[in-house]
N, C-alpha and C positions, 0 to 999 in steps of 0.2 A: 331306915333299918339301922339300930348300934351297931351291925357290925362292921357295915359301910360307911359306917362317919369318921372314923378316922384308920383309914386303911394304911397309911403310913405309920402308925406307930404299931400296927399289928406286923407287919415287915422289919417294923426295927426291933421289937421285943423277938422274933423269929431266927434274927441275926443275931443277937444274943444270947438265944441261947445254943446257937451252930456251935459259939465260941466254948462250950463245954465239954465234958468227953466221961463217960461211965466206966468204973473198973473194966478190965478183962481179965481172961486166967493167965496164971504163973506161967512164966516158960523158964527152962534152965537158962541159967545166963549161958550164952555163947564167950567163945576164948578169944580175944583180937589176937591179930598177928599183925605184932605192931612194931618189930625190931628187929634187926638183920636184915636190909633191905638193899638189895645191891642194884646200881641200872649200867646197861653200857647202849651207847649211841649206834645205830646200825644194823641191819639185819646179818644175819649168820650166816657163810657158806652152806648151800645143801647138797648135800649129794644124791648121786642119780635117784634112789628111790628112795626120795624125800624127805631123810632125817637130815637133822642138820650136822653139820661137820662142828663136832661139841670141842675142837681142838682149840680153840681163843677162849672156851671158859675156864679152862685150864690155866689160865695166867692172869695172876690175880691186878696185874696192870691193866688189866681191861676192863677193870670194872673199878666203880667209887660208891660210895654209900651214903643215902637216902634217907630221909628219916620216914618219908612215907614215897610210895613208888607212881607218881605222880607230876606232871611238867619238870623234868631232872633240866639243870640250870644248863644253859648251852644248847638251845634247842637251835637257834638260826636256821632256822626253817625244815631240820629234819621231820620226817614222817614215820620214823621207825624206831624204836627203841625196846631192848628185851630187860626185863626183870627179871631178879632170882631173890629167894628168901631160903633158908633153913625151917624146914616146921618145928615148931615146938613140941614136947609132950605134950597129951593129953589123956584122959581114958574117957573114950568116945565107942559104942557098940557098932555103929557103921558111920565111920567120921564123912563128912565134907566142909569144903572151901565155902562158906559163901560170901558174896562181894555185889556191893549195894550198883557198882556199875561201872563201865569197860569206856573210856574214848579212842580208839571207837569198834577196833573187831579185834579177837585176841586168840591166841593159842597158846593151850598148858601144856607143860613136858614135865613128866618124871621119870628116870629110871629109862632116859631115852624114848621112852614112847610118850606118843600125843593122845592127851587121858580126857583134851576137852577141845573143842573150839566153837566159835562163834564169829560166824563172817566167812566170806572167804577171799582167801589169799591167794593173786596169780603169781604168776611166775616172777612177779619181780618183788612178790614179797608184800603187794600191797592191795586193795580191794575197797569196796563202795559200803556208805554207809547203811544200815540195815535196822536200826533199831540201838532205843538204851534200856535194854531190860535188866533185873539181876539174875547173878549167873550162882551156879550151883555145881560144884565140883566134886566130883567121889572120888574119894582116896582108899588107897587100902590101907589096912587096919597097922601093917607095917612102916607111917610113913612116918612116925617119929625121927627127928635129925637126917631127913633125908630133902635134896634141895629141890626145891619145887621151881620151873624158867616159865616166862611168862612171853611172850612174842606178840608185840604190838603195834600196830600201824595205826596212822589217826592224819585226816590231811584238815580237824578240827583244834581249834585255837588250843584244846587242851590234848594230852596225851598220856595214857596208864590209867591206871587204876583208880576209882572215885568212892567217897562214903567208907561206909565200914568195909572192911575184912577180916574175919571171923571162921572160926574150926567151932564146928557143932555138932549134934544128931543128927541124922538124915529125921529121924521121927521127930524132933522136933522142930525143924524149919519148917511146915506149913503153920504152924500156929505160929511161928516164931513173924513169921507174912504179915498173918492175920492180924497181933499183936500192933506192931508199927504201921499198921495199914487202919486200924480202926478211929482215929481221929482225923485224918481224912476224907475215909467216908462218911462219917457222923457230918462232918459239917458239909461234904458233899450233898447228904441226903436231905440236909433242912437246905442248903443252898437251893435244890430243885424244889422243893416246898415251896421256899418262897417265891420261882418263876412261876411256878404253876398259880398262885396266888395272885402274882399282880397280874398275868395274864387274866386272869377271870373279872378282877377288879377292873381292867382294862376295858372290856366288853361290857360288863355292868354299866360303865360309867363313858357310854359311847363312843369307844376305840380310844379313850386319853393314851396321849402320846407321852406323857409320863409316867405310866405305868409299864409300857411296851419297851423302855428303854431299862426301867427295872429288871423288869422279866429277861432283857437280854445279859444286864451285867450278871444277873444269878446263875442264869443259865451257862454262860461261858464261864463262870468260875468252879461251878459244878462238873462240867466236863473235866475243865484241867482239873483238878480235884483228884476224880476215877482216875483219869487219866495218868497222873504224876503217882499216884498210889501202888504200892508193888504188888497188890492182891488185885489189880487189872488183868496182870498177867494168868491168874488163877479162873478169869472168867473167861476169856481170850488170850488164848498162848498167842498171842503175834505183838512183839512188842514196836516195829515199824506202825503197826493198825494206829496204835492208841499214841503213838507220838505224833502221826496227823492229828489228832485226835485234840491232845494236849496242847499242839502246837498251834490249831484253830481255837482254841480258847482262849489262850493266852494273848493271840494277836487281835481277839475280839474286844478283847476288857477296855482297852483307851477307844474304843468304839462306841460304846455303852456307856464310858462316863462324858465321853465328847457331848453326845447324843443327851445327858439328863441335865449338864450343864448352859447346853445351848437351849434348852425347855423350858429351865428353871428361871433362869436369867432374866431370861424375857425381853425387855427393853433396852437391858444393862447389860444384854450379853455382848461376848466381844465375837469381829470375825473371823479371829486367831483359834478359836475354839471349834468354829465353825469347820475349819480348814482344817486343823490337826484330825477330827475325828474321819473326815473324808480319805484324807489323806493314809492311816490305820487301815480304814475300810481297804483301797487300792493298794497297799504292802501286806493285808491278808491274804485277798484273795489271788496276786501274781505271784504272792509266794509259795503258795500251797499250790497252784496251778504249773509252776514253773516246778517244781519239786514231785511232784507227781507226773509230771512229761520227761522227767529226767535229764532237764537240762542242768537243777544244782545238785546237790544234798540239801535234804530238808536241814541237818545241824547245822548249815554254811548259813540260815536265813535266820539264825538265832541272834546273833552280832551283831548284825545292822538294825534290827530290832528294839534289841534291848538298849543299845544307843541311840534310838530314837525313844523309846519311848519314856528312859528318865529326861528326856529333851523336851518330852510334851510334858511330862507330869510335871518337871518346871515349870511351865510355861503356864501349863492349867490352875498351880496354886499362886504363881502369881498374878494371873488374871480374879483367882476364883475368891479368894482369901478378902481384900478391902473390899467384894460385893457381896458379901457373905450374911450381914445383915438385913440385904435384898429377899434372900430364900426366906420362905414360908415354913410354919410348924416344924416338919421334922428334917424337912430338908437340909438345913446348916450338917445335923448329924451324919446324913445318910451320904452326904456329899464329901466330907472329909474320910468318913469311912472308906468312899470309893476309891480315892486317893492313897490311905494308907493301905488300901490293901491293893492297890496297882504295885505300891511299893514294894511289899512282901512277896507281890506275883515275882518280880526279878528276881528276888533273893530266892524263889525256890526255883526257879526255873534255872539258876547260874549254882 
């Protein structure tokens, strides 16, 4: 049958074309709020019925300035740190904040009252991580030159505020979602295309174990994919859901190239390959297992991860790279591909 005679270059032409992305509609640009950015170390006296005692913002020694509200220098192991900005003008019909994401649970003040949160905060000011969704802020229509505080706690390597932040329409941030969410899913969506392909190829061609290990690297990059995309949140409000989710993908991918490289190889494969992909497997699943019994935070299992896994991805090209002439037809291709896009999985997951 042609269309079973070279099913590897139909998986590669497939992944080529993931790599494209079709116009979408216009959205108004959104305003960054990108200056005036103030941080002070510490959480704030509260008082008995739970606003904070706003008398040390009042002294402007208590505060230094930031160019973006994010890991401020002097952290030595704090866990708490409050931001403030001045909004800028804008002419906005029903304005809001929006912010690509929070390390790790946060509360907004304006005008003394708490206009937002996410997470929650005990009594000492601190709380468990929950999720990195993006967050969406209504402001009143009055908030021109008025200072917006930010109340942060993070027990995660990083601390504040992540990505863009932006003053917009409330009517246009679902497309605005949409918009930044659509190359994503586009190559999400041919990502599971092509699992669902070499699974079939796989049973066509009596359970090859080279194709089972395709189907899983697509597969697990397709999840992270949905997963890491901020219009996840629009199918599934639960943004904890989709960072198990994301975070079983992600720790899958050196699994599935362990697995097509020990295949490939064949005679000339090494046992180091053998061993890193095993090893992937058992910090998958203690991870997510130990973070869903509550014994870590799932964000604490990001760290040791991701430093192992440029540890392997070393390790895999330099085993994989002088046998490379070994791989057959398309394989050289598909197998570098796996690699640089282990690469790019760090980059977007950091």
């Amino acid at each position: 049958m042609p269309l079973l005679a070279h099913p590897l270059k139909i998986l590669i032409i497939l992944f080529i074309i993931s790599c494209g992305s079709l116009p979408v509609a216009t959205v108004a640009a959104p305003q960054p709020v990108t200056e005036g950015w103030e941080y002070r170390w510490g959480d704030l006296p509260f008082n008995a019925d739970g606003t904070p005692d706003w008398a040390p913002t009042l002294q402007p020694e208590q505060w230094s300035a930031i160019k973006f509200p994010s890991n401020p220098p002097g952290r030595d192991g704090r866990d708490q740190v409050w931001y403030r900005v001045i909004l800028p003008a804008g002419d906005f019909h029903e304005p809001v904040l929006y912010i690509l994401s929070v390390d790790l649970i946060v509360q907004v003040w304006l005008d003394g009252q708490n206009i937002y949160q996410y997470g929650t905060f005990d009594e000492h000011g601190r709380g468990k991580f929950e999720g990195w969704p993006w967050h969406k802020i209504a402001l009143p229509t009055d908030y021109e030159s008025k200072t917006l505080y930010f109340r942060v706690y993070s027990g995660y390597t990083d601390i504040g505020l992540w990505g863009e932040i932006s003053l917009m329409d409330n009517s246009e941030l679902m497309l605005y979602i949409l918009k930044n969410s659509f190359e994503d899913l586009s190559v999400a969506g041919f990502s599971l295309l092509v699992a669902l392909l070499a699974l079939i190829f796989s049973m066509l061609q009596g359970g090859r174990k080279t194709f089972s290990s395709v189907a899983l690297f697509a597969l697990a990059s397709s999840v992270m994919l949905v997963a890491e995309s901020q219009a996840s949140l629009l199918i599934v409000p639960n943004a904890i859901f989709w960072n198990y989710l994301g975070a079983g993908g992600y720790y899958l991918l050196p699994v599935a190239m362990g697995l097509m490289l020990d295949q490939w190889l064949g005679d000339r494969r090494s046992p180091a390959i053998n061993l890193i992909w095993k090893l992937h497997l058992a910090y998958a699943v203690c991870a997510l297992s130990l973070a869903l019994a509550g014994a870590v935070e799932l964000s604490s299992t990001y760290p040791p991860f991701d430093a192992l896994l440029l540890m392997s991805l070393t390790v895999m090209g330099v085993l994989t790279i002088p046998r490379i002439r070994s791989l057959a037809g398309e394989q050289p291709v598909v197998v570098m591909s796996a690699l640089i896009t282990g690469v790019m999985a760090t980059g977007i997951q950091n």
